[in-house]
ZAMARGU-4260 file (C-alpha; in steps of 0.2 Angstrom, whole numbers, plus 5000, padded with zeros to 4 digits):
<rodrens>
0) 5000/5455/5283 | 5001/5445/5264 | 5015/5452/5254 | 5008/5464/5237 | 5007/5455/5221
5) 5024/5457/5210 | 5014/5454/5194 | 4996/5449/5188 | 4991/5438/5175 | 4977/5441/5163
10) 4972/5433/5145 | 4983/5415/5140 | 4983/5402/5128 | 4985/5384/5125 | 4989/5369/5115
15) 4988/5349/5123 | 4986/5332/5120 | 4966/5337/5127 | 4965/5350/5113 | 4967/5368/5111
20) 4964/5383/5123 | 4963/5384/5142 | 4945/5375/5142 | 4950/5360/5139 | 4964/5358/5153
25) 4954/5345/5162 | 4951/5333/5149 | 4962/5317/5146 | 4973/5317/5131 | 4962/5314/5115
30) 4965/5296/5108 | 4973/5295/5126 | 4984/5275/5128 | 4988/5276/5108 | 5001/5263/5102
35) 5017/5271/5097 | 5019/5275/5079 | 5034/5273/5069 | 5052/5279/5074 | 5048/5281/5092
40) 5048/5270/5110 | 5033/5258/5114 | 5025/5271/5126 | 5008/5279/5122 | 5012/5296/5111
45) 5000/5313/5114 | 5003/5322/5100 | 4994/5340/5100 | 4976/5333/5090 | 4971/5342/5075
50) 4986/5355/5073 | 4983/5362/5059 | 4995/5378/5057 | 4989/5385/5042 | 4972/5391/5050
55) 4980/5392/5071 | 4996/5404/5064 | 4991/5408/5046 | 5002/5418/5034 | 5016/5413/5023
60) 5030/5406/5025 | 5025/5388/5036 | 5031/5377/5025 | 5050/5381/5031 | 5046/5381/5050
65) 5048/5365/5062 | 5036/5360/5074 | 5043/5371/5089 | 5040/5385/5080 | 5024/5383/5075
70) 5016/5377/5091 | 5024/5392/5098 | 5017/5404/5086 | 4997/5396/5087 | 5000/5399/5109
75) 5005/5415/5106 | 4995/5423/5091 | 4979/5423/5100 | 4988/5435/5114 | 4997/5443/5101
80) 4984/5449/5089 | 4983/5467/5094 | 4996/5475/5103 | 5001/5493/5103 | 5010/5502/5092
85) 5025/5504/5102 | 5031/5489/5108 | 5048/5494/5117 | 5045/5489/5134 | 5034/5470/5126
90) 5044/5458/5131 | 5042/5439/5125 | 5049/5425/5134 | 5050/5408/5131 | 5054/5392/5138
95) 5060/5375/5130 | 5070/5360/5133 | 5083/5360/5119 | 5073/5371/5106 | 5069/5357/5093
100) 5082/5346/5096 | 5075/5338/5078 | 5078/5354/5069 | 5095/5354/5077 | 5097/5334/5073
105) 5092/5335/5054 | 5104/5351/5054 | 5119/5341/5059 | 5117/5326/5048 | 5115/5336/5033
110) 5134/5340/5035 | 5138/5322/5035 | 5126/5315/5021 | 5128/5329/5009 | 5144/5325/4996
115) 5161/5336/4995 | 5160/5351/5001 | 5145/5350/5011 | 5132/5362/5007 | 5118/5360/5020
120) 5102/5367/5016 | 5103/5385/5023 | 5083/5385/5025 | 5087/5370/5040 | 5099/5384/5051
125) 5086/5394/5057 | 5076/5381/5066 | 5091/5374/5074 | 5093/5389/5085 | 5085/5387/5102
130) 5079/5407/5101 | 5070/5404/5084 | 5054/5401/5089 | 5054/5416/5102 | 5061/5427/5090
135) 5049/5422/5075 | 5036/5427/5087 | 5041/5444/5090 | 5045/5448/5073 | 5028/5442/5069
140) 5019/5452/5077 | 5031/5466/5076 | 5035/5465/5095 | 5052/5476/5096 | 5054/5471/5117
145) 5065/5460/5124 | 5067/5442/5117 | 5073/5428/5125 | 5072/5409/5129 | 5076/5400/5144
150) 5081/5381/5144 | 5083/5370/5160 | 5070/5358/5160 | 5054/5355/5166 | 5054/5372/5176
155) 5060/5382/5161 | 5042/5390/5163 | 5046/5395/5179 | 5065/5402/5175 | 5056/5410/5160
160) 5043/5421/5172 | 5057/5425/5183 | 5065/5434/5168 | 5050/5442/5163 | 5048/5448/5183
165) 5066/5455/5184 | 5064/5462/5165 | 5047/5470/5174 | 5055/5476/5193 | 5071/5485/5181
170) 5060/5492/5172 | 5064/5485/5154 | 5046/5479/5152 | 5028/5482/5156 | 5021/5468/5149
175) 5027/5450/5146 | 5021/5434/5135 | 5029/5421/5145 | 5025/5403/5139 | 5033/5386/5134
180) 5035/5374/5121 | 5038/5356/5120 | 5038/5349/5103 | 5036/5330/5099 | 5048/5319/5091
185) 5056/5303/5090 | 5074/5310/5096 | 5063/5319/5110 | 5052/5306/5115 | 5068/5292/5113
190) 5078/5304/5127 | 5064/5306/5139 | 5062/5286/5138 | 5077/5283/5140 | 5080/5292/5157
195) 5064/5290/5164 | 5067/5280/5181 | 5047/5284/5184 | 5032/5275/5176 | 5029/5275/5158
200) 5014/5269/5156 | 5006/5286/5150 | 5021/5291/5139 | 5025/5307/5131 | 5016/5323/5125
205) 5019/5339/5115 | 5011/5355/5120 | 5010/5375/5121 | 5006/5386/5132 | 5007/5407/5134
210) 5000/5419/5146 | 5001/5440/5147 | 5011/5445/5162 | 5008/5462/5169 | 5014/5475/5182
215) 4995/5480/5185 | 4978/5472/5186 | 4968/5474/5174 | 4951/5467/5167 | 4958/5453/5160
220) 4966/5449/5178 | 4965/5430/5182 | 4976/5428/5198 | 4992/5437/5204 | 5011/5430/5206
225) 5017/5431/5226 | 5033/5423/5223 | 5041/5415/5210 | 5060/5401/5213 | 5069/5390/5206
230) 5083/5379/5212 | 5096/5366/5207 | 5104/5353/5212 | 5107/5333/5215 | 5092/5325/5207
235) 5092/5314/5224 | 5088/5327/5234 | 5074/5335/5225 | 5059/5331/5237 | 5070/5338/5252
240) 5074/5355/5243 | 5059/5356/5234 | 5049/5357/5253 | 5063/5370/5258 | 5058/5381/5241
245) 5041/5379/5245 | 5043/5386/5261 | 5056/5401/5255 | 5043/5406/5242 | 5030/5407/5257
250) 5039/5418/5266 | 5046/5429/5252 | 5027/5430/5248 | 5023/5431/5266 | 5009/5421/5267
255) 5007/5406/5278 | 5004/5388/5274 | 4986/5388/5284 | 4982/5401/5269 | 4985/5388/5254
260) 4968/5384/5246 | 4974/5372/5229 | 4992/5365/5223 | 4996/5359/5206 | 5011/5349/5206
265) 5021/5338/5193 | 5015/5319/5198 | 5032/5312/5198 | 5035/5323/5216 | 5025/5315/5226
270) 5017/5324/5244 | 5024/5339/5253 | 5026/5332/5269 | 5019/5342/5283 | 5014/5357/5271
275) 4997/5359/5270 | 4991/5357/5250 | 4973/5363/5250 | 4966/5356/5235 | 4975/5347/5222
280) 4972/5352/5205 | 4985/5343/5192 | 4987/5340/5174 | 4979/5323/5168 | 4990/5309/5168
285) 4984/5302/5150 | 4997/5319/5142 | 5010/5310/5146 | 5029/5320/5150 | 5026/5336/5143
290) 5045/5343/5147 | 5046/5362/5150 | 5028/5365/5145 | 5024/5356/5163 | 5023/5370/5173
295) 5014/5381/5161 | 4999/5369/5159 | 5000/5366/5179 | 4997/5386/5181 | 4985/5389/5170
300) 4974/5371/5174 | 4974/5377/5190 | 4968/5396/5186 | 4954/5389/5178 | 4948/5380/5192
305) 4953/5389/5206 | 4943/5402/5211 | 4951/5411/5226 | 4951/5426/5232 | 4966/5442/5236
310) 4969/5433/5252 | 4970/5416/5247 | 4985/5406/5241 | 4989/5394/5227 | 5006/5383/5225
315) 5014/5379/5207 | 5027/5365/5212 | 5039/5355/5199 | 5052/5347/5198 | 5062/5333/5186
320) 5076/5322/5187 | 5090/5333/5184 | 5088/5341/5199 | 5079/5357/5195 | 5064/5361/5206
325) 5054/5376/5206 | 5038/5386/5215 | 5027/5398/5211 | 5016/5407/5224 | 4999/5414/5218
330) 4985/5425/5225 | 4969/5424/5220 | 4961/5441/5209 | 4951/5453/5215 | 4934/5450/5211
</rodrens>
């Protein structure tokens, strides 16, 4: 018999090189091929296209938040807008790369350009904590759960619901707003090209994402997580142990591989082998790298295409050059 669902997810939230929110998770980038602009590497750059944060976060106080924190508050506002009044067991979880590793740059340098006896600006500490864009979520909508943010690459998504599920199983939360962030700029853009050993061709993006996880179905229901695992290790033997989570996450969900029906998976990874993929249903390669934010956009693109049912399954499978690989196993929602 299929194993029960360990959580459900419902309403969510976008913001990619295609545009804003979930409808638009098939398109190519928008001004997709773009030559580089100043300060960063000769390789296309999808920056998030018309952001305009006064009218996707609103209220005061933008002009002293970086990048990272804004895209993260415009994913998460539209989620976020009403929630009730005791907010206790909301939890918000995020995942990132670094944080803004430019906040955290421009930070540093202020101690070394600044005369005798180095006063930084204090306005530039905030942003160079990797939690501030997490936190200034909750405190903007007055979210008093638990608060946390997850970094390890482009399966920091996927280590981000794995918190929200363990806050969930113990108890500590009954709903979660898990998502990702992935700001762009030249010291991130510089590092990915850098250590890219795969094509560059379609370059590097910024994006966004969030989506409500809960312990119940409800109406907003779009799909329900099986299994969820993550895995570290050499970066040469990620197609191996990626196949051997894959199958782990199967069993954990206890469904069978003749049961998959649709795979998203990072396009760097290449096949599964033997296991069967159903349909593939990935990101557009014109967005570039997107960093943590990958698995998030691989989920929710394939959500919004795939329309299986309880007894079907889906596979969420990444993976980057660090090493880190990670799985999710999804049902379909009942319908």
């Amino acid at each position: 018999m299929p194993g029960k669902p360990i959580a459900f997810l419902g309403a969510a939230h976008t913001l990619t090189p295609a545009g804003t929110g979930t409808g638009v998770l098939d398109r190519p980038a928008v001004g997709a091929g773009a030559d580089s602009a100043d300060g960063y590497p000769p390789i296309p750059i999808n920056l998030v296209p018309e952001f305009d944060a006064a009218e996707q976060v609103g209220g005061r106080g933008l002009a002293a938040m970086d990048r990272t924190t804004l895209l993260a508050l415009a994913a998460y506002r539209p989620l976020l807008v009403s929630v009730p009044e005791d907010t206790r067991h909301i939890a918000v979880v995020l995942g990132s790369s670094t944080g803004s590793i430019s906040s955290s740059t421009e930070y540093s340098l202020e101690t070394l350009r600044q005369e005798k006896p180095y006063l930084v600006r204090a306005s530039l500490f905030p942003n160079s904590v990797m939690n501030c864009a997490a936190s200034r979520v909750a405190i903007r909508h007055g979210v008093h759960g638990p608060n946390a943010t997850l970094s390890t690459g482009s399966i920091s998504f996927i280590t981000g619901l794995k918190f929200a599920l363990n806050l969930m199983r113990t108890g500590r939360a009954t709903t979660a707003y898990v998502g990702a962030v992935e700001e762009l700029r030249p010291q991130t853009a510089w590092g990915w090209y850098q250590r890219s050993s795969g094509s560059r061709r379609h370059g590097v993006g910024e994006s966004a994402a969030a989506v409500e996880v809960t312990g119940t179905p409800g109406a907003s229901t779009v799909a329900s997580v099986l299994a969820c695992l993550t895995s570290g290790g050499s970066a040469e033997s990620v197609p191996a142990r990626l196949r051997r989570a894959t199958i782990t996450a199967l069993t954990r969900a206890s469904r069978d591989t003749t049961a998959i029906r649709a795979t998203s998976s990072c396009s760097s990874l290449g096949s599964m082998d033997s296991i069967p993929s159903g349909a593939s249903i990935d990101l557009d390669p014109t967005w570039g790298e997107l960093g943590s934010s990958t698995a998030a956009l691989q989920l929710l693109r394939l959500i919004a295409t795939w329309q299986g049912g309880p007894e079907e399954t889906a596979l969420i499978r990444t993976g980057d050059c660090d090493g880190n690989v990670g799985v999710i196993v999804l049902g379909g929602a009942s319908r």
